[in-house]
C-alpha positions in Angstrom: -11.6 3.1 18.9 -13.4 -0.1 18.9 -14.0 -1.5 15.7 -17.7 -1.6 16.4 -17.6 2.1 16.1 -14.5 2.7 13.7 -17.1 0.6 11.1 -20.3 3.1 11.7 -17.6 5.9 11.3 -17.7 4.9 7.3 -21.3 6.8 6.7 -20.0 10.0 8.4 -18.7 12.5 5.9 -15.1 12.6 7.6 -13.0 10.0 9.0 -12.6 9.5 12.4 -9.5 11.6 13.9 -6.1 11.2 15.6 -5.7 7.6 14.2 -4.0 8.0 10.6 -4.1 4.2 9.8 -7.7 4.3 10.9 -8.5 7.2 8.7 -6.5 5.7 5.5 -8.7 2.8 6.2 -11.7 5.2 6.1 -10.9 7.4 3.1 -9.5 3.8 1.0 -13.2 2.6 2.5 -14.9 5.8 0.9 -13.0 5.2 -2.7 -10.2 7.7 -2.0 -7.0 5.7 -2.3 -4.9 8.4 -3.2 -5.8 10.5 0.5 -5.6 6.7 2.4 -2.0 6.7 0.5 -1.1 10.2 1.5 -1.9 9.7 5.0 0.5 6.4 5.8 3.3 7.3 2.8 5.5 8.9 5.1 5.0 7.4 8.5 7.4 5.0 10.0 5.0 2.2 11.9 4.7 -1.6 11.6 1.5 -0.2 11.0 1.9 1.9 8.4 3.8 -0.3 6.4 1.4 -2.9 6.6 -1.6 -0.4 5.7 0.8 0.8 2.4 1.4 -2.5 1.6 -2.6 -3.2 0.9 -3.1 -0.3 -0.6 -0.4 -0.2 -3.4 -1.5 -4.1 -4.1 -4.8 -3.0 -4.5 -3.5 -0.4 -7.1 -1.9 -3.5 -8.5 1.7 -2.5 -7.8 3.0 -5.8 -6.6 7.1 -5.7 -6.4 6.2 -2.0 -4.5 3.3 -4.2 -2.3 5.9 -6.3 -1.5 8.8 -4.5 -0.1 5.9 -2.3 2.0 5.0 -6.2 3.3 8.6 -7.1 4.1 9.1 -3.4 6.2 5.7 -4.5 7.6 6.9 -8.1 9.0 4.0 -9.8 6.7 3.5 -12.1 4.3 2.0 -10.9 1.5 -1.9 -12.7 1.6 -3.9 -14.2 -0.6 -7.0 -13.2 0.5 -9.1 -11.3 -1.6 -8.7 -7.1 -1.2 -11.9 -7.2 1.2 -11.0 -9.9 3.0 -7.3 -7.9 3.9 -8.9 -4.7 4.5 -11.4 -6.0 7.0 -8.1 -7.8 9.0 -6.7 -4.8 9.3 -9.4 -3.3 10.8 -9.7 -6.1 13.0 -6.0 -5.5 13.5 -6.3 -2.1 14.2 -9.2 -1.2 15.8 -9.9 -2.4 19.6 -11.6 -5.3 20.6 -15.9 -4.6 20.5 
């Protein structure tokens, strides 16, 4: 999915399907941390780690924030929430 379209995907009622990082993005997007959390707490990925790592700094769990940014491989940034969400979008999505 192309980020173009993942990011037109946020009006629709339900998240886009067979991407769970894509759809945590969606349902975080859509003020539902706690289904974006359930979707990436138990998978394994770079990925996943990375995605867990944004959302339990945006619930302002640091220390946990960053041990899910060490499994990642990634710094933890110090860009504002918005500015992190839309990289990993970027990150995430294809090119378009």
């Amino acid at each position: 999915m192309t980020a173009t379209v993942f990011l037109q995907s946020l009006k629709d009622e339900q998240p886009p399907t067979g991407n769970p990082i894509l759809a945590a993005l969606w349902h975080d997007y859509n003020g539902n941390w706690h289904q974006a959390h359930a979707l990436v707490q138990d998978l394994t990925s770079r990925e996943a780690a990375h995605l867990h790592a944004y959302l339990h700094r945006k619930e302002g769990d640091n220390s946990n924030a960053l041990y899910w940014y060490h499994r990642a491989g990634e710094p933890m940034p110090s860009v504002s929430l918005q500015a992190e969400w839309n990289v990993l979008v970027s990150r995430y999505t294809q090119a378009g």
